[in-house]
C-alpha positions, 0 to 999 in steps of 0.5 A: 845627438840632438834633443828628440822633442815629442809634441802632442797638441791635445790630450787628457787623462782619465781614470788610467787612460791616457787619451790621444788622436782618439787613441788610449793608452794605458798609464801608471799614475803617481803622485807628481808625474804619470807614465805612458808605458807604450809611448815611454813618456812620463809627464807631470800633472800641470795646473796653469802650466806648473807642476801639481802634486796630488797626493793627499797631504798637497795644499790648496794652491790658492791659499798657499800662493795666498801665504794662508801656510806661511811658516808653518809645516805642511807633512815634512816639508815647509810652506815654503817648499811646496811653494817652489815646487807648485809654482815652478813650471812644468817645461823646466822641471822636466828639462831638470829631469832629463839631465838628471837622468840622462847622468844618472843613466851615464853613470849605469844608475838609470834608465836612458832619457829618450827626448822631452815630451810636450802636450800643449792641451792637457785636460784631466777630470780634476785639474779645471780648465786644460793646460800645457804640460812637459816630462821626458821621453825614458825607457821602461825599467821593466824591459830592463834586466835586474840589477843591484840598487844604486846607493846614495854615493853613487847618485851623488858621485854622478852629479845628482842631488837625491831628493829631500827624503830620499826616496829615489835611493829607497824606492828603485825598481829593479836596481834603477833610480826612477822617482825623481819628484818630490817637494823638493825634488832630484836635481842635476848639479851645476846644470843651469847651462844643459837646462837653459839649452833644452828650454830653449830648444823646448821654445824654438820647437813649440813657442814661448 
């Protein structure tokens, strides 16, 4: 089936609202990513068009970039971690999460990825100037019936790496792996191959 892309030219995000065509809507807002339960899109904070974090402990990106941090550690994760991860693009981590998804949802462990989401003018009251950002179409867990939580060999037996603490195996929602973002975030194994094929996909549909 081909990949559904969602394009939304202009949008903001602002104290739970997310706005768009002049039409709100109301969003779950978490550390890296932010949900659109109406609209089943889940993207990420962008700065620049890279991923940003807003929790608490998240280092300046400047003085970061800048290696003001390097070789020290910042809560559980080196400089050099969140380095990786508030460098890397939003278009790519959200076609790392579709796939991770899309096996995580194959192997009965996750909600289905509906498509890939992409708003070329994002704006939000913290982030300064507007800036594209990207995420994955998914199901709401919560129209989703129970079920029993999924353990750690089984995400891994899907093909999927857990994140560094762990968190999509302690922080399910009823039974379904959700919380894939994290300094060092859930990654499909051995995927270059599917998610060079939805950035490209991704580029053909938006531009470069």
């Amino acid at each position: 089936m081909e990949l559904r892309i969602y394009k939304i030219e202009r949008a903001r995000l602002h104290f739970g609202w997310f706005i768009s065509d002049g039409k709100f809507f109301k969003s779950m807002e978490g550390a890296w990513n932010f949900y659109v339960p109406a609209l089943k899109i889940k993207l990420a904070y962008p700065r620049m068009g890279s991923v940003l974090c807003l929790h608490r402990k998240t280092p300046l990106v400047g003085p970061l970039l800048a290696g003001n941090f390097d070789g020290q550690e910042i809560g559980r994760y080196s400089a050099e971690d969140w380095k990786r991860a508030l460098t890397k693009s939003t278009r790519l981590r959200a076609a790392e999460n579709y796939v991770a998804a899309a096996r995580l949802h194959a192997a009965g462990l996750g909600p289905k990825p509906l498509g890939i989401c992409y708003v070329r003018n994002f704006s939000h009251r913290i982030f300064g100037p507007s800036s594209e950002t990207a995420g994955i179409m998914i199901e709401d867990i919560n129209q989703l019936p129970p079920k029993t939580d999924a353990t750690e060999e089984e995400i891994v037996a899907a093909g999927v790496t857990p994140d560094g603490i762990r968190s999509c195996v302690r922080q399910q929602i009823r039974g379904y792996v959700s919380d894939l973002n994290s300094v060092r975030g859930v990654m499909p194994v051995d995927a270059e191959e599917e998610i060079g094929r939805i950035l490209n996909r991704l580029s053909e549909q938006v531009g470069g």
